[in-house]
N, C-alpha and C positions, 0 to 999 in steps of 0.2 A: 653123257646123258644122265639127268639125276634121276635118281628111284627114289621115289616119294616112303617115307617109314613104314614100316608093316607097325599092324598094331602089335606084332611082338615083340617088336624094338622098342616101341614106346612103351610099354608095358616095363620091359626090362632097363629101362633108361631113367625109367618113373622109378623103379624099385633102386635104382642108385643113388638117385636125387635122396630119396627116405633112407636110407641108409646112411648116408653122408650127413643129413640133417639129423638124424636121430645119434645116429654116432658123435658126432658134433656136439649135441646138448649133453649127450653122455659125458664126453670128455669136459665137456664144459662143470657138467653136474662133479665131476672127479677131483677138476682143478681148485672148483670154488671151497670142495670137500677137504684137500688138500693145505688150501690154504686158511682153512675151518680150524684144521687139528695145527696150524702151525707149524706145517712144513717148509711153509717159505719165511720160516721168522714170525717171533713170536705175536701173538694178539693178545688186547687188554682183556685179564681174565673175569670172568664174571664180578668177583670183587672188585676190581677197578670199572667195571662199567657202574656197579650199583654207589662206588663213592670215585667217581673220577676227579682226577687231582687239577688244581687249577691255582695259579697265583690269586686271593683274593684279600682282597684289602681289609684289616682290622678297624671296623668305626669309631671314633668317641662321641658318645649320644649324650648329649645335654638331658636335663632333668623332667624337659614338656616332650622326650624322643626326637629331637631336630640333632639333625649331625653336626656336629662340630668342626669335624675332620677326618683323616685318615689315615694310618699307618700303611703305607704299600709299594710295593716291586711296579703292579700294576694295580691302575687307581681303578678295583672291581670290586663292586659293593654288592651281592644277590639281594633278589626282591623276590617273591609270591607272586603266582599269576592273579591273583587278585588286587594285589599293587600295582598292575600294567593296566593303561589304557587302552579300550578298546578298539583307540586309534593306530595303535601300536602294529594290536593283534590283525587286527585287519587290512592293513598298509604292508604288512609283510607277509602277509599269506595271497593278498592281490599281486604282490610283484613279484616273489620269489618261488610260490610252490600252491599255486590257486586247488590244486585237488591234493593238500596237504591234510585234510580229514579222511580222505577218503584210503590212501595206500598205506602200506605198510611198514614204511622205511625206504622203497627204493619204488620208484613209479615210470614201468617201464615201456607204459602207453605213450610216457612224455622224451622218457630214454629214446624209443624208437624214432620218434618224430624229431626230437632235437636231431640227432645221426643224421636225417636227412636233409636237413637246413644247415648242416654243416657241409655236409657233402655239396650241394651247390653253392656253398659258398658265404652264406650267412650263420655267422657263429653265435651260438647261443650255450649257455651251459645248462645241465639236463639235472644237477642236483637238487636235491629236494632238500629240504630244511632241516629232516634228520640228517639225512648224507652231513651236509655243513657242519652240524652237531659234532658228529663222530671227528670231521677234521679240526675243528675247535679245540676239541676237549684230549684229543690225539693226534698233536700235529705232526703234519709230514717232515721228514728229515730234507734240507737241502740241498739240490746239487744232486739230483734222483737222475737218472737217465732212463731212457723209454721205456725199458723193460719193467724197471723199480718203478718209474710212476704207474703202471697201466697196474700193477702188482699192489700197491698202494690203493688205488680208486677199488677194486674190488674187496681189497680190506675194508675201506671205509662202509660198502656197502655189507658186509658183516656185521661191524657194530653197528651200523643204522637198521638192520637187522634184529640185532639183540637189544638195542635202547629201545624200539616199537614194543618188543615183548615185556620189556622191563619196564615202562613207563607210560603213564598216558598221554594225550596230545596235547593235554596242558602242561604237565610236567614236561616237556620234550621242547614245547615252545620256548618255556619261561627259562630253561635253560640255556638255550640256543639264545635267545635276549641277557640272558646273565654273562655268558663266556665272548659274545661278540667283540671286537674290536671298532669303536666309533673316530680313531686317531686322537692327540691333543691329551695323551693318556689318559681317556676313559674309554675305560673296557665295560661292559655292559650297561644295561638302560638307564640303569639308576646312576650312574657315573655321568651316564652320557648328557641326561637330560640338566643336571646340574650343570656340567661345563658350560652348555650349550644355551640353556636355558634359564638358569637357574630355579630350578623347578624339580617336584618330583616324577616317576613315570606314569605315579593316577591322573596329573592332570598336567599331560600333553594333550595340545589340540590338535585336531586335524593336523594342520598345518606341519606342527612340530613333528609330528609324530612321521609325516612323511618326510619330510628334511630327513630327516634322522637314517629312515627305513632305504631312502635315497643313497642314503653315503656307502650302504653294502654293495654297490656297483664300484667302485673306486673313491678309499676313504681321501684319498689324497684330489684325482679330479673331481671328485664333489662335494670338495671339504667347504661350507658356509662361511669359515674364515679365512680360507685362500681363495678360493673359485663362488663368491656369492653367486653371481648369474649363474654361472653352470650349476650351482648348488640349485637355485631356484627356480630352475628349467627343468632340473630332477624329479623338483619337491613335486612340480604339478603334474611330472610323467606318473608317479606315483598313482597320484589321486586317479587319472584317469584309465589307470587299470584297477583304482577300488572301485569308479562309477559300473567299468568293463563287468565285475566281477559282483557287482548288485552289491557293492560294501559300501555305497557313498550316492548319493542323487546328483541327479545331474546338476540339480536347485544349490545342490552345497557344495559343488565342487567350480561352478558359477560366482559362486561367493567369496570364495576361498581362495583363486587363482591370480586375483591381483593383489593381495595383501606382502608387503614384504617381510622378509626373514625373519625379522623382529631379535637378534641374536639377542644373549646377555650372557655373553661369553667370560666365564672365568678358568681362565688356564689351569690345571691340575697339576699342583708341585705338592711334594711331602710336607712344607708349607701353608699347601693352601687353607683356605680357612681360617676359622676365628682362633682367636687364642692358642697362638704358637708357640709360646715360653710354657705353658698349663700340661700342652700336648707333649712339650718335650721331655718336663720334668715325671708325668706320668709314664710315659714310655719305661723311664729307667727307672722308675719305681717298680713296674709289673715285673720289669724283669729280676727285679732283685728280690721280691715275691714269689716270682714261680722257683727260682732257686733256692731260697730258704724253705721255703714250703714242698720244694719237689715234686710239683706240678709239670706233668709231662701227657703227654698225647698216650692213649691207648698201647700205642708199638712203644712206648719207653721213650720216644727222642723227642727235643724240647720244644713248644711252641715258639712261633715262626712268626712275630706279631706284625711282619710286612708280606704275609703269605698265607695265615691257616687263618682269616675271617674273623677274628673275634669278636664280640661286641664287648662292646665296654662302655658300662652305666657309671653317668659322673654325676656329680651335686651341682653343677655349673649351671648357672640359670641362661639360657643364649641371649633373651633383650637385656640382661642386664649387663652381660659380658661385652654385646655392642656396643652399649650407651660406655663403658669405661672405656673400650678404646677411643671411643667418640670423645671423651673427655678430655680424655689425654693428650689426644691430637690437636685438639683445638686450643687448650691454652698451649702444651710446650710451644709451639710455634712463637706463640705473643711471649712468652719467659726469655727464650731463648733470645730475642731480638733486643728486651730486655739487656741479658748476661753480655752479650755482646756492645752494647751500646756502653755498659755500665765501666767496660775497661779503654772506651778510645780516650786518646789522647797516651795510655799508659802500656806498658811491655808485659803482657801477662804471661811471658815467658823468660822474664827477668829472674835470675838464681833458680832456673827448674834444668838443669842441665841434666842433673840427676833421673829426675823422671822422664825427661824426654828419651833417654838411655831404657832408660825400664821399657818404655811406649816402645820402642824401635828391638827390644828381644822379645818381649811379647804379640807382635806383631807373626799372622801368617807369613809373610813376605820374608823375615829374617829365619826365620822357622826352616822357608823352604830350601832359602840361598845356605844354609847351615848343612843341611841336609846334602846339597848339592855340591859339597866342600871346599864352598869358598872360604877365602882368606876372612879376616875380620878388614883388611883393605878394602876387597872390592866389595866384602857387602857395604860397609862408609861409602863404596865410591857410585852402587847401584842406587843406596837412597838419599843421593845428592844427583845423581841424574834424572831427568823428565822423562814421565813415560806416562803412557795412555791409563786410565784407569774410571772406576766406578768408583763416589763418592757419595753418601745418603744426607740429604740435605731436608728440613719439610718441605719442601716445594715439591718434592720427588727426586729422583737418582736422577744425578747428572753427569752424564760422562766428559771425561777434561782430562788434560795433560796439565802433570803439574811433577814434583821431585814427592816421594815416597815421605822422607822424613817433614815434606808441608805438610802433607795427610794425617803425619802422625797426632804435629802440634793443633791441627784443627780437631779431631776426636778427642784430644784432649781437653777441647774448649766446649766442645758438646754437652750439655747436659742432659744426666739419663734421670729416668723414672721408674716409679713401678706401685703397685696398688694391688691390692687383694680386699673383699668386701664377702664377708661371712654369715650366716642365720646364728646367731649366739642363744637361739633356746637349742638347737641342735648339732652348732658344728660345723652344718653345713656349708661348702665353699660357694659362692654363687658370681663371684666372676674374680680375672685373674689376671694382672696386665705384667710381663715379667718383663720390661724393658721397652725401647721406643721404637725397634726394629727388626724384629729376630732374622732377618736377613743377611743383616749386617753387626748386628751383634748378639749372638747367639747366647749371653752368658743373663741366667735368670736371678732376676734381684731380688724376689718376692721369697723364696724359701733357700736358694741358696747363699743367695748375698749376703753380707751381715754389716752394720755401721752403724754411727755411734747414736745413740736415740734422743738425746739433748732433754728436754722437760718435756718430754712426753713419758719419762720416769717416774716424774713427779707425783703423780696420783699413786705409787704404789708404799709410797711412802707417806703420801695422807690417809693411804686407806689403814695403814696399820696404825695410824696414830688415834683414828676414828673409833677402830676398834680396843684401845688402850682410854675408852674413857672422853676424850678430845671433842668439843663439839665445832662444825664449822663457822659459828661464831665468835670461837674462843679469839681474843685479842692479844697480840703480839707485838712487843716494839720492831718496826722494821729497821734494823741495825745490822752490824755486822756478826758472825758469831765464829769462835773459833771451837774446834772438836779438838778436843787430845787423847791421848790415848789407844791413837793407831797409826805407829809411826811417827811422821813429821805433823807437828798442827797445821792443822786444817781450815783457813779462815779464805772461805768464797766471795767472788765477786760478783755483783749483782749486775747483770746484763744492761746496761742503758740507767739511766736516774733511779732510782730504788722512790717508792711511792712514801711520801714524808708520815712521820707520827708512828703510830700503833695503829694496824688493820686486824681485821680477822682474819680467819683461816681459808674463807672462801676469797676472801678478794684477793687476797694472796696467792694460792690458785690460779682464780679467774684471769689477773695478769703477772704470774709465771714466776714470783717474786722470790731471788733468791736465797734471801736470808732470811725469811719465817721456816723457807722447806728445810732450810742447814739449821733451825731451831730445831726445829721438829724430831732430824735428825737424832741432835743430840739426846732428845728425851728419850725415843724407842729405840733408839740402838742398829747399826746396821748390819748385825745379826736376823733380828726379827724382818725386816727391809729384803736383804737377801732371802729369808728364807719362802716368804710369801711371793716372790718373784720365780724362783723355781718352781712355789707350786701352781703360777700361770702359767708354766709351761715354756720360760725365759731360763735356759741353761747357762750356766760360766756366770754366773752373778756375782763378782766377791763381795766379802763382808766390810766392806771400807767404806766411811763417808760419803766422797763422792759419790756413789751411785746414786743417792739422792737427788742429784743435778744429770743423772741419766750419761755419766762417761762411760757405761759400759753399751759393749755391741750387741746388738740383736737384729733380726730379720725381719721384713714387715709380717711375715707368716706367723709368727710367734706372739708379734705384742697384738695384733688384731686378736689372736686367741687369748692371751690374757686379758683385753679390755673386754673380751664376749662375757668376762666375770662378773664385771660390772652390772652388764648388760640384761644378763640372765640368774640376777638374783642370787647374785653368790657363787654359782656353781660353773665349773671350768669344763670349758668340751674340747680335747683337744680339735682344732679344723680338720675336717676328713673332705675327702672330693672324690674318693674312690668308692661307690659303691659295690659293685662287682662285675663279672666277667663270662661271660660265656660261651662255652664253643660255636661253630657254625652251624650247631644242631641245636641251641638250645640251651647246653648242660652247664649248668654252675661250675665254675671253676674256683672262683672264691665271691665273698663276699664279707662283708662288715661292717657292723655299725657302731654307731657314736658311744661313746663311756665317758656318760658324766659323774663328775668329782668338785663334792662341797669343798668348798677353800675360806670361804668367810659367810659371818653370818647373814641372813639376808638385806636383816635393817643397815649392816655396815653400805653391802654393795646398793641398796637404795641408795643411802645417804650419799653415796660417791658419786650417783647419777642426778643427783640436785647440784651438786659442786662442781661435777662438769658443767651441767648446761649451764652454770651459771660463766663459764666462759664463752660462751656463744653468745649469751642476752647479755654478758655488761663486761667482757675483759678480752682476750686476744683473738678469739675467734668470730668477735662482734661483727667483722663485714659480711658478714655469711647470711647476716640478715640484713645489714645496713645496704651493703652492696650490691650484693648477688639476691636480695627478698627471698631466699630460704624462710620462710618462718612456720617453723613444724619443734617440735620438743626433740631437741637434738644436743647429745653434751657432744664434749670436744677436749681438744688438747692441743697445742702446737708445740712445737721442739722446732727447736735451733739449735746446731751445735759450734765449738769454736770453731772462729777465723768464717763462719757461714758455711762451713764444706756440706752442712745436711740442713734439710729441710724436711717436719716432719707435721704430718694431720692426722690426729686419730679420733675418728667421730663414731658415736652410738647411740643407736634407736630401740626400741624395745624388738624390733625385726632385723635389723644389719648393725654388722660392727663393721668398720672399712679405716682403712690404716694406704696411706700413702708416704711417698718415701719420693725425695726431688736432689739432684745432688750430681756434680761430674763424677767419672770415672775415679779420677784422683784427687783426693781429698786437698793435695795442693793448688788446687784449681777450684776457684770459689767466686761466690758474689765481694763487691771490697763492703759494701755499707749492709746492716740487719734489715738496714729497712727493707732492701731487695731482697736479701738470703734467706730473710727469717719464713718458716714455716708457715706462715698468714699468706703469706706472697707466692710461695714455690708453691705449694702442696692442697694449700683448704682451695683454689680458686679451682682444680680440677676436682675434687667434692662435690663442690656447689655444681659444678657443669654434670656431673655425673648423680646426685641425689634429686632434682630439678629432673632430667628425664625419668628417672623413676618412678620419681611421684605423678607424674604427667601421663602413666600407662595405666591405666586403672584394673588392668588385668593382673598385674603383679600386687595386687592385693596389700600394699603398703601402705600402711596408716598411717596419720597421721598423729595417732595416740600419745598419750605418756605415760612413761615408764608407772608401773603400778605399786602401790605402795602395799606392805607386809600386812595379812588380813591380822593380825597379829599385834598390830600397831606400831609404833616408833616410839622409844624412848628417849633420845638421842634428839636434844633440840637442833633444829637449821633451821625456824624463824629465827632472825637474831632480834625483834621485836621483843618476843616470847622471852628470848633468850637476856637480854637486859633487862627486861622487869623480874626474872627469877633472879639475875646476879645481883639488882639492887633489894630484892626482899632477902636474900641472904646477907648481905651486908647487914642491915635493920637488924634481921635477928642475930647476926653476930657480937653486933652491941650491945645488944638488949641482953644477953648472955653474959659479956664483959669479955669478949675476943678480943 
């Protein structure tokens, strides 16, 4: 028989229930306490909640703020909540934490309710957007088991705890967007929306902005470039909890739902981005920078430039950086079809046994098999067997099976390139091409390289002669000449037919002629010659003849700085591209600017900017208007060196100085005819392709001006009009005298 409860039992059954539940939060209040102070293992202390550590990727920011690139472990670049779209903010506060204004870190209205749609059976996660923060920025260790995760989850709810206190909900959001994982290595918005988009995070649209906010369910099942449909069954789950959430009308979400993905997906490699020879050579500049300079982080240990954020301001212009690879791309292809056509019928690996040798130690592959301690047999016997590989062609990589040492002999037949294009009132670098693949060949032409400069010399040796008096109409028999006096006599050959009679100094010049320049030689001495060559900022110059005919090496980094002489009225800057640097907060790390240095007087370097262009309007770099319709006040210079190994184009405006450089790997390896090799051919057509986009953007404020003449005057005649009626009134009065 039951006996119904006395209300003293209920009473006292009530008082257990409270007891138990009060005890309960007790203990509960004990344990959270407990693991407050760090008894179960330590918590980030309040110094790391206020600077929490995160891989973030070092920018190079071009000169208008558009990124270039980026140094990183993981591809994370932080942005400002004022840099995030408010498609963004909306799209992930509607999907992931809709009463994300309203709690304080941990929202346990939504805790409570999740608990019980789990409990029947529908799983749902109950974190709020700080919660995720704190796992973000302090991820969990793997391989946790119950106890340690359940241990873990209420740590997390600690620091989402303390980052509420420490931050507002816009700092806590834009964090939580900064340290996210998008897959496809971009880690937060501004990483993401570039991969994805190509786009910054101010202006994602709707659309993007859900894709995006979509992929925090499963980066991988809702990744737009593995899973599009599921990506975009996501995008519009999204939307319809911003209409849910009064973030989105019904009207726009209507609109919005049939549009597709719209990807412009660019994969995220160390790589990626513009100007990857620029990127790579600054890299190892900073760092040899912050070690001479002893630049270190706060705690003493060194910056981390694929981990501590840096920004780093460069002189790089980015449209004009495009338009050179743009240039480049499009004629090497037509050159190279050329190069290759120019040797059928014939063995262009006839007597190169030597270099093939060379190609095959320098080679990764023999590098490895070295390493791996094979015999010098089996590596012969490894690259005379077929095996799968990746080979860079312009069409694109094409993957094939072929023997290692083909590979070799085809790179070797490859012609490479490279171009740098400068401001020569300031120094300024403003684009930067260090070869035709940095993929596949990593090794930068533009400041490391160095080869041989052929008559793109030549002006340095007119310019002193200019300044010894010399007018560019002065007349010279074009003959042979010999030098002595240093070493063995010195008697040059003139490249192709030498132009008949006596010319002057410009037209001698203008087509490249080598026995006025070995004239000329003889007068100033190659003393003076060298010495003005140093002070453009061209090292290792000796004092010998030759260099008049430009047998000595230099890099296109160097002689564009020296022509910037010409350019800028005498005065040498060396090319800077490093502005400065600074931390993830702000703070200057370094910076520096241009140091200009007079080297010749101004009327010289005028004078030398009429004697260029007059190679563009009437001598070797005449296609440049005849063919390509360039026609803007533009001097120039071509060089060719022996046997055709280089190819060289140095052009100047009163705004850019730009130096290209065209030429195989191994100087054994060449065009056979000048007509092909010479410098007019390899080097000015990718100029013309790359001055033509320039001048075609009007926003790059490139004029079409000419160089300005000294307020000062010119003493120094280049009419040769002018200049033969003064040389026949001195005759007159020399007679009249009785000379």
């Amino acid at each position: 028989m039951n006996k119904s409860l006395s209300a003293q039992d209920i009473k006292r059954y009530s008082l257990l229930i409270w007891k138990l539940l009060i005890g309960g939060i007790a203990l509960f209040a004990i344990f959270i306490s407990m693991i407050g102070l760090g008894l179960f293992g330590a918590l980030p202390s309040f110094r790391d909640i206020e600077h929490p550590k995160s891989n973030q990727a070092s920018e190079i920011i071009a000169e208008d703020g558009r990124t270039l690139g980026t140094y990183f472990v993981q591809n994370r670049s932080n942005v400002t909540y004022k840099d995030i779209s408010e498609n963004v903010i909306n799209g992930l506060i509607a999907t992931e934490d809709t009463r994300f204004k309203e709690h304080s870190g941990i929202d346990f209205k939504r805790t409570f309710s999740i608990i019980g749609y789990n409990l029947i059976g529908k799983k749902q996660g109950a974190s709020t957007i700080t919660q995720q923060l704190a796992k973000n920025l302090f991820p969990r260790e793997s391989n946790l088991n119950f106890f340690s995760l359940v241990l873990t989850k209420f740590k997390e709810w600690i620091v989402a705890v303390k980052l509420e206190r420490n931050y507002t909900k816009e700092e806590i959001i834009t964090m939580y967007l900064n340290t996210v994982d998008f897959g496809n290595q971009a880690y937060g918005i501004k990483s993401a929306a570039r991969v994805y988009f190509n786009t910054t995070p101010d202006k994602l649209s709707i659309t993007q902005a859900a894709t995006l906010v979509g992929m925090q369910k499963g980066i991988t099942m809702y990744s737009p470039t593995r899973h599009p449909e599921r990506s975009r069954d996501r995008r519009n789950t999204v939307m319809a909890m911003m209409v849910k959430s009064d973030l989105l009308t019904q009207q726009q979400f209507d609109e919005e739902k049939d549009k597709p993905l719209n990807l412009h997906f660019n994969a995220a490699t160390v790589n990626d981005g513009i100007a990857p020879y620029f990127r790579s050579v600054l890299k190892n500049d900073i760092k040899t920078i912050f070690q001479e300079q002893s630049i270190t982080k706060p705690d003493g240990t060194p910056y981390d430039l694929d981990r501590d954020g840096l920004k780093i301001y460069t002189t790089l212009n980015y449209d004009m950086q495009v338009y050179a690879e743009e240039a480049q791309k499009e004629y090497m292809k037509v050159l190279q079809a050329q190069f290759i056509a120019s040797w059928k019928g014939r063995n262009p690996f006839k007597d190169k046994t030597l270099q093939i040798e060379q190609g095959i130690k320098r080679s990764d592959r023999y590098k490895s098999l070295k390493l791996e301690g094979k015999s010098d047999e089996e590596i012969t016997n490894d690259f005379n067997t077929k095996t799968e590989m990746t080979i860079f062609t312009w069409k694109g990589n094409i993957d094939t099976v072929m023997k290692p040492i083909d590979s070799v002999r085809y790179y070797k037949m490859l012609l490479r390139n490279a171009m740098m294009t400068m401001d020569p009132t300031n120094g300024h670098v403003k684009a930067w091409v260090g070869g035709i693949n940095y993929e596949h060949f990593k090794y930068d032409q533009v400041k490391m390289g160095t080869r041989q400069v052929g008559s793109t010399a030549k002006p340095f040796t007119y310019a002193v002669a200019i300044e010894n008096g010399y007018s560019p109409c002065y007349t010279v028999p074009n003959v042979p000449v010999t030098i002595e006096g240093y070493g063995e006599p010195w008697t040059p050959r003139n490249s192709g037919k030498p132009l008949p009679g006596s010319i002057t100094l410009q037209k001698a010049l203008a087509y490249s002629q080598n026995f006025v320049t070995a004239y000329l030689m003889k007068q100033v001495g190659p003393v003076a010659v060298s010495t003005l060559a140093t002070k453009m900022g061209i090292p290792n110059v000796p004092a010998f003849p030759s260099i008049c005919l430009g047998t000595f090496d230099s890099s296109v980094y160097n002689m564009v700085g020296a022509y910037g002489a010409f350019a800028n009225k005498g005065i040498y800057t060396k090319p800077i591209y490093l502005l400065r640097i600074e931390d993830k907060n702000g703070v200057v790390l370094f910076s520096q600017k241009e140091i200009p240095k007079p080297i010749m007087s101004e009327e010289v370097a005028y004078v030398m900017t009429r004697m260029l262009k007059g190679v563009v309007t009437n001598g070797t770099g005449s296609r440049l208007n005849y063919k390509y319709k360039v026609n803007a006040p533009i001097g120039a210079k071509t060089g060719t060196t022996q046997n055709n190994s280089d190819g060289w184009f140095m052009a100047i405006t009163p705004q850019l100085v730009t130096g290209i450089w065209t030429g195989c790997e191994d100087r054994a390896f060449h065009f056979i005819s000048t007509n092909q090799g010479e410098g007019a051919n390899t080097a000015l057509p990718i100029f013309a392709g790359f001055i033509k986009r320039v001048y075609a953007n009007p926003a790059l404020k490139i004029s079409h001006a000419d160089f300005e003449a000294p307020k000062s005057g010119v003493s120094i005649t280049f009419d040769c009009n002018q200049y033969q009626k003064q040389e026949e009134g001195t005759s007159e009065l020399d007679e009249k005298l009785g000379f």
